[in-house]
C-alpha positions as CSV (number, residue, x, y, z in Angstrom):
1,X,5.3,-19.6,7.0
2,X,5.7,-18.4,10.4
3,X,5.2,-14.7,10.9
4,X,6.6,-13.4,13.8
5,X,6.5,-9.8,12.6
6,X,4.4,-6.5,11.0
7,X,6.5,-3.9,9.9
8,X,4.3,-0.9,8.6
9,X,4.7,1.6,6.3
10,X,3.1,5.0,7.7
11,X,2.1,7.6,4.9
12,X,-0.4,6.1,2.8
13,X,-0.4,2.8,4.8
14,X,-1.5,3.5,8.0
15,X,-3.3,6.7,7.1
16,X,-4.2,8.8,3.5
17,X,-2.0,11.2,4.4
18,X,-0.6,12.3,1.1
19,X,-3.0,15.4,1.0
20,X,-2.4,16.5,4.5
21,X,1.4,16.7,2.7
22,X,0.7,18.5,0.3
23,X,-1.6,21.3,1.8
24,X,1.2,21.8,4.3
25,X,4.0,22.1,1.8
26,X,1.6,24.9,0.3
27,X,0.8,26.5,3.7
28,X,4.7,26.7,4.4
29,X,5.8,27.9,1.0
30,X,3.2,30.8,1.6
31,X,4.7,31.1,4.8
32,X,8.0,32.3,3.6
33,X,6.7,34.3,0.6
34,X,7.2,31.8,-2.1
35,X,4.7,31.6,-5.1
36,X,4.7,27.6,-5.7
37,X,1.6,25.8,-5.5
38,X,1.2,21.8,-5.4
39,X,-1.7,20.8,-6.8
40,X,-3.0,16.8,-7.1
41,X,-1.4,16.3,-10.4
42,X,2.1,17.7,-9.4
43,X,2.2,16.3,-6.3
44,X,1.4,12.9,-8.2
45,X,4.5,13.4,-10.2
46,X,6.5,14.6,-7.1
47,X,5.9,11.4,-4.9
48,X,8.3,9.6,-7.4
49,X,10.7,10.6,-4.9
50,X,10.3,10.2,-0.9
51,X,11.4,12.0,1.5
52,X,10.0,15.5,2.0
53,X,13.5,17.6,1.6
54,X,14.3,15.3,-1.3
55,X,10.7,16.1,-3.0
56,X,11.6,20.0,-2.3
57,X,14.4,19.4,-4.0
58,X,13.5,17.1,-6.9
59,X,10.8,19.7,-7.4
60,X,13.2,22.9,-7.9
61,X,15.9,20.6,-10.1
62,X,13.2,19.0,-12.4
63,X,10.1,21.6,-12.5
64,X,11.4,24.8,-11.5
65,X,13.0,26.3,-14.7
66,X,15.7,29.3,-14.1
67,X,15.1,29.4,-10.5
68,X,18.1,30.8,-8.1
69,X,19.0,29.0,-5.6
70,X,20.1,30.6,-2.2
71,X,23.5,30.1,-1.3
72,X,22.6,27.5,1.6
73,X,20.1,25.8,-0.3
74,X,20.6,22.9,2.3
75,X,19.6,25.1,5.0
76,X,17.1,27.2,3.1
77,X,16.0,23.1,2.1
78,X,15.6,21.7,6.0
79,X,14.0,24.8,7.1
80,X,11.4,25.3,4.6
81,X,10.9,21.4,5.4
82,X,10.6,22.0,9.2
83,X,7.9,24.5,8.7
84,X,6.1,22.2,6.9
85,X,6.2,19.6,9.7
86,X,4.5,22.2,12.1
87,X,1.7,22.6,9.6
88,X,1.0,19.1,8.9
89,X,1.7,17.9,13.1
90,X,-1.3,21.0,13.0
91,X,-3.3,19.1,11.1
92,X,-2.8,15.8,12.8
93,X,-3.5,16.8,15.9
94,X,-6.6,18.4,15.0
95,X,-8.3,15.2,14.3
96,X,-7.7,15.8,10.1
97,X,-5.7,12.4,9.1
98,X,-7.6,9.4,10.6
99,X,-6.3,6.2,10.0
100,X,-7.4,3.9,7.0
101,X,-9.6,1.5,8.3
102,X,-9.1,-1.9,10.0
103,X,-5.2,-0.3,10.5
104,X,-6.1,0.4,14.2
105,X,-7.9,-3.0,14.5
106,X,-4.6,-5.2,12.9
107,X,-2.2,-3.1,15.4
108,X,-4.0,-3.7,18.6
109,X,-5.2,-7.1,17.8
110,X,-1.8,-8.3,16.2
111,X,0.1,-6.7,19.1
112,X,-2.5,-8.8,21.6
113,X,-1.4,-11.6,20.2
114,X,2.4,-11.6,20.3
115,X,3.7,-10.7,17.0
116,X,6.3,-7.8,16.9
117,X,5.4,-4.6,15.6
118,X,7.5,-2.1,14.0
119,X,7.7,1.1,11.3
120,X,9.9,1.8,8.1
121,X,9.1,4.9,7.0
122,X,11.0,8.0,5.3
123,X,8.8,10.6,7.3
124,X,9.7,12.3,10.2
125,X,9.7,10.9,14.2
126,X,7.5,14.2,14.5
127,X,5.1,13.1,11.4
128,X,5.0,9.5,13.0
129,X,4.5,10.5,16.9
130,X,1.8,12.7,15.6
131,X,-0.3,10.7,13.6
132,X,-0.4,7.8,15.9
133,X,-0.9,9.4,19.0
134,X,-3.9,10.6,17.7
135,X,-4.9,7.2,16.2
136,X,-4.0,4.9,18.9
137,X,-3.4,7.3,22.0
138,X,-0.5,8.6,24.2
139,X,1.0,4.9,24.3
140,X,1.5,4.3,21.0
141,X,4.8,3.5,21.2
142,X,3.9,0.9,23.6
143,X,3.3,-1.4,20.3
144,X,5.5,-0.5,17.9
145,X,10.0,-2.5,19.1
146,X,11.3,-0.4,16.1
147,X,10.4,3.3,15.1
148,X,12.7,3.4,11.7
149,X,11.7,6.9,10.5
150,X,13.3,10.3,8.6
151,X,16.7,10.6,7.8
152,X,17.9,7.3,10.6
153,X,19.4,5.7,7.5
154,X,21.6,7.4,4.7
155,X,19.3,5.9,1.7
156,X,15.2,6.7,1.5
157,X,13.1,4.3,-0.1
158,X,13.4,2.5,-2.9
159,X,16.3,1.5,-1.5
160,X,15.9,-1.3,1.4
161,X,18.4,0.3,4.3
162,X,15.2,1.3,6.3
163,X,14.0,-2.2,6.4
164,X,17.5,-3.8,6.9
165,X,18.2,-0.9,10.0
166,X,14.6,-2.5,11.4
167,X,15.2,-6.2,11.1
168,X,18.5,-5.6,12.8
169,X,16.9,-3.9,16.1
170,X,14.4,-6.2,16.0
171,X,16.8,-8.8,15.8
172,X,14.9,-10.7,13.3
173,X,15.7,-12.4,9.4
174,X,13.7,-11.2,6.5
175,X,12.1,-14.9,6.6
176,X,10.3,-13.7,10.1
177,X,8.8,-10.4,8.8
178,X,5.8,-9.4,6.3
179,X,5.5,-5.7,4.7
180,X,2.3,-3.2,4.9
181,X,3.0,-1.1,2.0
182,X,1.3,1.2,-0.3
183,X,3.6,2.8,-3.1
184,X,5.7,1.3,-5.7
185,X,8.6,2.7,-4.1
186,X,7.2,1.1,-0.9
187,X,7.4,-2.5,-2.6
188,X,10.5,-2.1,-4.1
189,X,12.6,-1.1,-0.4
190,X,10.5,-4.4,1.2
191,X,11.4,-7.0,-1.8
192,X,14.8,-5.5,-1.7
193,X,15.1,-6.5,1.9
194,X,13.5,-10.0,0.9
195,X,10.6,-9.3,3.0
196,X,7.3,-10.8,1.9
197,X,4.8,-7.3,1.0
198,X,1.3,-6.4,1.2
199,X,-0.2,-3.3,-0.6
200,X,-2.8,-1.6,0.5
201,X,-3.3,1.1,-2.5
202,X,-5.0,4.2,-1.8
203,X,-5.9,7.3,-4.9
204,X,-2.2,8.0,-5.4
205,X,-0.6,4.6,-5.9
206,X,-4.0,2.8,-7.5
207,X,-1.9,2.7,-10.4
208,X,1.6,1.9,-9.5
209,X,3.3,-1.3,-10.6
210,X,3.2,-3.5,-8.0
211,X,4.6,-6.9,-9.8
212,X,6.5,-8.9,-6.9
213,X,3.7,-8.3,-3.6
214,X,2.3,-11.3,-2.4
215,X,-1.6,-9.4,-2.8
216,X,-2.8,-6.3,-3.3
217,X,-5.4,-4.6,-1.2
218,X,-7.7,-1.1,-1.6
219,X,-7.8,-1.3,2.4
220,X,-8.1,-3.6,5.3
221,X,-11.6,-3.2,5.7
222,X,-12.3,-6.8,5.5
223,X,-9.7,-7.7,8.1
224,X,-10.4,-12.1,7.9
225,X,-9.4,-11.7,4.2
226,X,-6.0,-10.3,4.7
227,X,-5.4,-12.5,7.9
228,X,-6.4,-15.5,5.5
229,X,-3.9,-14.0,2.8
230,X,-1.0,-13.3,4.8
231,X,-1.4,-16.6,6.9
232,X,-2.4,-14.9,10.1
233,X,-4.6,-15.9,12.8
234,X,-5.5,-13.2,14.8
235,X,-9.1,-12.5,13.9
236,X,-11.3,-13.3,17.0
């Protein structure tokens, strides 16, 4: 199989980010004066859905009995969410969410060798810009032809708009690409785009079902055996 490119998942993937989420959430719901608290179990149960507006929501519908909703619960929705984002690019920028290792190794080395590199995410162009330009510099957008991120498609993962929105800007088939993914949800937006996955697990998604990825990784610490797996040959 020839690759010709890496399209990358970003929370969980290319960083443990999950946490850095969820503090923020907490920070901005104490921000406004609201009582709710995410701790590791909830959030757990929350990540069933992505998107962080869409967990705020699935949240109030599903786990907040008898709560009333303001009248612009959309609004009251995105700005909570916003608020958030300034905690968590906060955190980011302050050195807090490194990225998982051998992540910053594949980018620059698969970059330096020609394959195309993009991102299918359902976080923010804030969340992204932050994380990587502490991770791989200013320039980060120097390696990435695609940046598919936030609300750029109608449908958040599971479903596989994301992938299908990257593949056409990169102007490439599903037969050219593999997947870096992490979550279940991850795995099910890639094979839905018939695009060949790799999971890289990490404490939230240990023990998600992930029947259908070509392997399964706890990182890319040992580089040479994902190279070797995926059929790349980058390693120098």
């Amino acid at each position: 199989m020839m690759i010709n490119a890496i399209i990358f998942d970003v929370d969980g993937t290319l960083a443990d980010t999950e946490d850095g989420h969820r503090l923020s959430f907490n920070k901005a719901f104490a921000q406004v004066g609201l009582d709710w608290n995410w701790d590791v179990a909830l959030y757990d149960k929350l990540l069933k859905v992505t998107g962080g507006k869409e967990r705020i929501k699935y949240f109030v519908s599903d786990f907040l009995q008898g709560y009333a909703k303001p009248d612009d619960f959309d609004g009251f929705v995105k700005n909570l969410h916003a608020i958030k984002t300034q905690h968590y690019t906060a955190m980011i920028a302050e050195g807090g969410v490194p990225l998982r290792p051998g992540i910053k190794q594949l980018i620059e080395e698969a970059h330096a060798a020609g394959i195309t590199l993009a991102i299918a995410t359902t976080t923010t162009p804030e969340n992204v810009s932050a994380l990587l330009e502490v991770g791989l510099g200013k320039n980060w957008a120097d390696y990435f032809a695609a940046n598919g991120c936030g609300d750029i498609v109608p449908h958040k993962k599971p479903a596989p708009d994301i992938y299908f929105w990257v593949m056409e800007k990169l102007g490439l088939t599903a037969a050219d690409c593999i997947a870096l993914e992490d979550s279940e949800n991850g795995l099910r937006s890639s094979l839905a785009a018939g695009i060949k996955t790799y999971i890289t697990t990490n404490h939230y998604t240990r023990n998600h079902n992930f029947e259908g990825a070509s392997a399964v990784f706890e990182d890319l610490s040992d580089l040479n055996k994902f190279y070797l797996t995926a059929g790349l040959t980058l390693a120098k």
